[in-house]
TORKOL-4160 file (C-alpha; in steps of 0.2 Angstrom, whole numbers, padded with zeros to 4 digits, m for minus):
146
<pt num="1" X="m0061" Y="m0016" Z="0403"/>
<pt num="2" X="m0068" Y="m0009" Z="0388"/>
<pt num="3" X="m0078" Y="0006" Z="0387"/>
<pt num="4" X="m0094" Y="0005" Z="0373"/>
<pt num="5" X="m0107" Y="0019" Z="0374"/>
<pt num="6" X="m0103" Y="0023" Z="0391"/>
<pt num="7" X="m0103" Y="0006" Z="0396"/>
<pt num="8" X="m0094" Y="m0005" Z="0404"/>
<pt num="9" X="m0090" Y="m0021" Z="0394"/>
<pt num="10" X="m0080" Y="m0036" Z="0404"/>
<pt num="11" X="m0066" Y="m0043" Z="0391"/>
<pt num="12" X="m0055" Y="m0059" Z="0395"/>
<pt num="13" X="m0036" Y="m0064" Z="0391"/>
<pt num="14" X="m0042" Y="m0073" Z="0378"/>
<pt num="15" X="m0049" Y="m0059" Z="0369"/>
<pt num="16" X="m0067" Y="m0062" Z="0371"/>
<pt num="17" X="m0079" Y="m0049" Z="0376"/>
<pt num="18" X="m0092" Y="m0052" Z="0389"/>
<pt num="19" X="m0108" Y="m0044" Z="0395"/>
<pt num="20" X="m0116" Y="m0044" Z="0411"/>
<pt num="21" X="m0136" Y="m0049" Z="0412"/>
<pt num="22" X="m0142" Y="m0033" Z="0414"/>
<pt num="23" X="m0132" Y="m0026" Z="0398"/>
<pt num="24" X="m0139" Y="m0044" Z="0389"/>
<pt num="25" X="m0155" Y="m0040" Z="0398"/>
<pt num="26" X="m0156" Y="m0021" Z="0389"/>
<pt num="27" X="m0148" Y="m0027" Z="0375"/>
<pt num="28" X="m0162" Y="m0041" Z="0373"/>
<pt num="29" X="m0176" Y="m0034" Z="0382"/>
<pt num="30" X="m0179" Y="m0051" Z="0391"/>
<pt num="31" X="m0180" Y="m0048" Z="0411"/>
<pt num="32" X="m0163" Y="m0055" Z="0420"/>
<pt num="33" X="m0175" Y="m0068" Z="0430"/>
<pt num="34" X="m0179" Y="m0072" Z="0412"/>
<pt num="35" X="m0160" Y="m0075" Z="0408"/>
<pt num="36" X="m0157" Y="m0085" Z="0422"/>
<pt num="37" X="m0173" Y="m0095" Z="0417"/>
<pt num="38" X="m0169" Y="m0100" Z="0401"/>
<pt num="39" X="m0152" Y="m0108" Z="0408"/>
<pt num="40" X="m0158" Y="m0117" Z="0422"/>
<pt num="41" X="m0169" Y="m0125" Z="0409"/>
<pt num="42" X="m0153" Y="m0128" Z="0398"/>
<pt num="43" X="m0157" Y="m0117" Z="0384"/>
<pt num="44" X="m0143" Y="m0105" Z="0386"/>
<pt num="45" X="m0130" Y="m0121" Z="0393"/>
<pt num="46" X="m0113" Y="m0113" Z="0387"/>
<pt num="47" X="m0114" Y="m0096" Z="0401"/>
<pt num="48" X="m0097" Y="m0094" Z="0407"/>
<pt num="49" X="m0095" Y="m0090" Z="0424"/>
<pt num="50" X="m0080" Y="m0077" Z="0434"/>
<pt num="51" X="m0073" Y="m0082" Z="0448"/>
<pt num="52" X="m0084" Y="m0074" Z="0458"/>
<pt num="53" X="m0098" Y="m0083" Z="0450"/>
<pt num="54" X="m0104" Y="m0067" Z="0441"/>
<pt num="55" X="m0114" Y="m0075" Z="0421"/>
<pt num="56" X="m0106" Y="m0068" Z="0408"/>
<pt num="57" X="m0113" Y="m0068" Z="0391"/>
<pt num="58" X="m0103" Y="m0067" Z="0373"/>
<pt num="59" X="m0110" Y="m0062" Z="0357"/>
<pt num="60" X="m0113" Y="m0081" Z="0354"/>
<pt num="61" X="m0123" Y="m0082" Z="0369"/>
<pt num="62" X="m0133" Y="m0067" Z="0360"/>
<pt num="63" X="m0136" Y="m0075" Z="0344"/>
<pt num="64" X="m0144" Y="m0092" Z="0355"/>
<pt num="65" X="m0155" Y="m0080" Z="0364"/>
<pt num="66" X="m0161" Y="m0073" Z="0348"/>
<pt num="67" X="m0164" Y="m0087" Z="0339"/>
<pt num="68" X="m0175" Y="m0093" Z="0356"/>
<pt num="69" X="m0184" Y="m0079" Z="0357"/>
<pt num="70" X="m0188" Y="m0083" Z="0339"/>
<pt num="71" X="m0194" Y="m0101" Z="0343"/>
<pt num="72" X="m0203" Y="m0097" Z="0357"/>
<pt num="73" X="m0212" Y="m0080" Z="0349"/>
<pt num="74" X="m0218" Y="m0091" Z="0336"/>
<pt num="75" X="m0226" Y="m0104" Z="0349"/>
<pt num="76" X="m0213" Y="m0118" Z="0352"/>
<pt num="77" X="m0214" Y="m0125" Z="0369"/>
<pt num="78" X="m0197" Y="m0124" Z="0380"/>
<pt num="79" X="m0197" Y="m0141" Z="0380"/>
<pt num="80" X="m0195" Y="m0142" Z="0363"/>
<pt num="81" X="m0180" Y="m0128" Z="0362"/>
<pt num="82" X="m0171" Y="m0136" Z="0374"/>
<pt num="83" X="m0173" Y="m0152" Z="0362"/>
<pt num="84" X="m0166" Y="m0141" Z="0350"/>
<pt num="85" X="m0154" Y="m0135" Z="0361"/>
<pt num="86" X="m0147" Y="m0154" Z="0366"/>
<pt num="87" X="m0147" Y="m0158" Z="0344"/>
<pt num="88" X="m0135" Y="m0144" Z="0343"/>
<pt num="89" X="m0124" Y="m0148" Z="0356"/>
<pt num="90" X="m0122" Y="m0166" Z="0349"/>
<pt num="91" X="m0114" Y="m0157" Z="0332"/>
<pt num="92" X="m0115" Y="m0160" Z="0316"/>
<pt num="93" X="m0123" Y="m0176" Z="0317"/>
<pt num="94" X="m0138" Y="m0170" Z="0324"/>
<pt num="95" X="m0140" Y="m0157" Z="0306"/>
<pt num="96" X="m0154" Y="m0169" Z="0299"/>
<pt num="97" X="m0163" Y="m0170" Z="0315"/>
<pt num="98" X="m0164" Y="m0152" Z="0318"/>
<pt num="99" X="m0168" Y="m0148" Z="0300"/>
<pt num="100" X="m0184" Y="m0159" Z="0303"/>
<pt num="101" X="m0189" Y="m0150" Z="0321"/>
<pt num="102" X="m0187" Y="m0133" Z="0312"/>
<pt num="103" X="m0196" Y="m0140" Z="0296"/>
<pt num="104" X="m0212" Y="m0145" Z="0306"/>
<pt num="105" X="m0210" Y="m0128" Z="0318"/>
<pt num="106" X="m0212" Y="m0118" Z="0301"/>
<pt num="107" X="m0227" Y="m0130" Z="0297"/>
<pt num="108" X="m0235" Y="m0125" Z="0311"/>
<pt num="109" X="m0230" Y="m0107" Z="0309"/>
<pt num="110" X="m0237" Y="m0106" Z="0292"/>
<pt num="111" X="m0254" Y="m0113" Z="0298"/>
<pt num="112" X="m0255" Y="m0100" Z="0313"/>
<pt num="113" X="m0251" Y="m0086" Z="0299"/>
<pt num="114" X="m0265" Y="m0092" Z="0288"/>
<pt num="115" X="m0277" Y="m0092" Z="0302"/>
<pt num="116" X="m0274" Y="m0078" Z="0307"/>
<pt num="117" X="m0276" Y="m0071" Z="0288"/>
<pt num="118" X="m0295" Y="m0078" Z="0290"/>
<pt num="119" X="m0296" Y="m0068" Z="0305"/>
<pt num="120" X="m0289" Y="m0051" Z="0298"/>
<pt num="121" X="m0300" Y="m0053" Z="0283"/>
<pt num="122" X="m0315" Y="m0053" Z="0296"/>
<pt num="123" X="m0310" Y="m0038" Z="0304"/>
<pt num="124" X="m0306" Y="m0030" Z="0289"/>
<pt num="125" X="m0325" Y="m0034" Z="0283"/>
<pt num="126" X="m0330" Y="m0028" Z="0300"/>
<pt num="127" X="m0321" Y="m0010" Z="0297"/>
<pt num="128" X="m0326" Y="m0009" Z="0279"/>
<pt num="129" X="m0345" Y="m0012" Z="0287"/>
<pt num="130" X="m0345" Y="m0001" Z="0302"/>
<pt num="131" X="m0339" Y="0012" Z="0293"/>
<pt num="132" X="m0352" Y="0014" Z="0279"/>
<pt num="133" X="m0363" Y="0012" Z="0294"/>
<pt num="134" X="m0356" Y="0027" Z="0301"/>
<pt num="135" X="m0355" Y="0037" Z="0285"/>
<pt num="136" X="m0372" Y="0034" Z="0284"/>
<pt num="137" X="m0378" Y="0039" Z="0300"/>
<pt num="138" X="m0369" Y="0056" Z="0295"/>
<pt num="139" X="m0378" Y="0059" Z="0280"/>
<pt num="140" X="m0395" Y="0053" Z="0286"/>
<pt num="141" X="m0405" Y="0069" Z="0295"/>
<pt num="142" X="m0406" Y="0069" Z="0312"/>
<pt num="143" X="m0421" Y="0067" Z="0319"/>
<pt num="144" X="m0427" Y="0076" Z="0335"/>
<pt num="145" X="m0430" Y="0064" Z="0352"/>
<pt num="146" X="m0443" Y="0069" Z="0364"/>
């Protein structure tokens, strides 16, 4: 056992450090029913097991869950990560393949982002308007109601 910021941190024979869910569950912020998810649906498909049947997680694991967290925050369907997921498991012979997924994911991406730009400019005309409004309903007198 190895002791990191007061907590417990399983290592192997081999040399490997593993993490329980909960500490990949703090360290992610993704719920352990999350976790356990995202295997079952074979987007984490390399978890390693104790003997008593306890996940445990490596800093590889870690760098998988951040990359789908980063599909999947930027709207690519699970279906698609665990696509992605399979290409990579093939190897290197898959490269040209998941070039092209990630290529048409940032197409996509982009788009979103420059929606969404339309959409901030109309608030910010909004703001810009409502506050004049404002500023002019504080200069203006008040007038008395009956």
């Amino acid at each position: 056992m190895v002791y990191l910021r007061y907590r417990t941190i399983m290592a192997s024979k081999e040399g490997f450090l593993y993490f329980s869910i909960s500490q990949i569950s703090e360290k992610t912020a993704l719920p352990p029913h999350v976790l356990r998810y995202y295997e079952k649906e074979g987007l984490l498909p390399s978890i390693s097991r104790s003997r008593n049947g306890v996940r445990r997680y490596t800093e590889h694991d870690l760098e998988w869950l951040g990359l789908i967290c980063c599909l999947k925050n930027t709207g690519m369907p699970i279906k698609q990560i665990k696509n992605f997921v399979e290409l990579s498991l093939q190897g290197d012979k898959t490269l040209k393949k998941r070039c092209d997924l990630l290529l048409e994911h940032k197409k996509t991406v982009e788009n979103q982002i420059a929606e969404m730009q339309k959409y901030l400019q109309k608030v910010i005309h909004k703001i810009e308007y409502f506050t004049g409004e404002y500023e002019k309903s504080k200069a203006a007198p008040e007038t008395s109601r009956v």
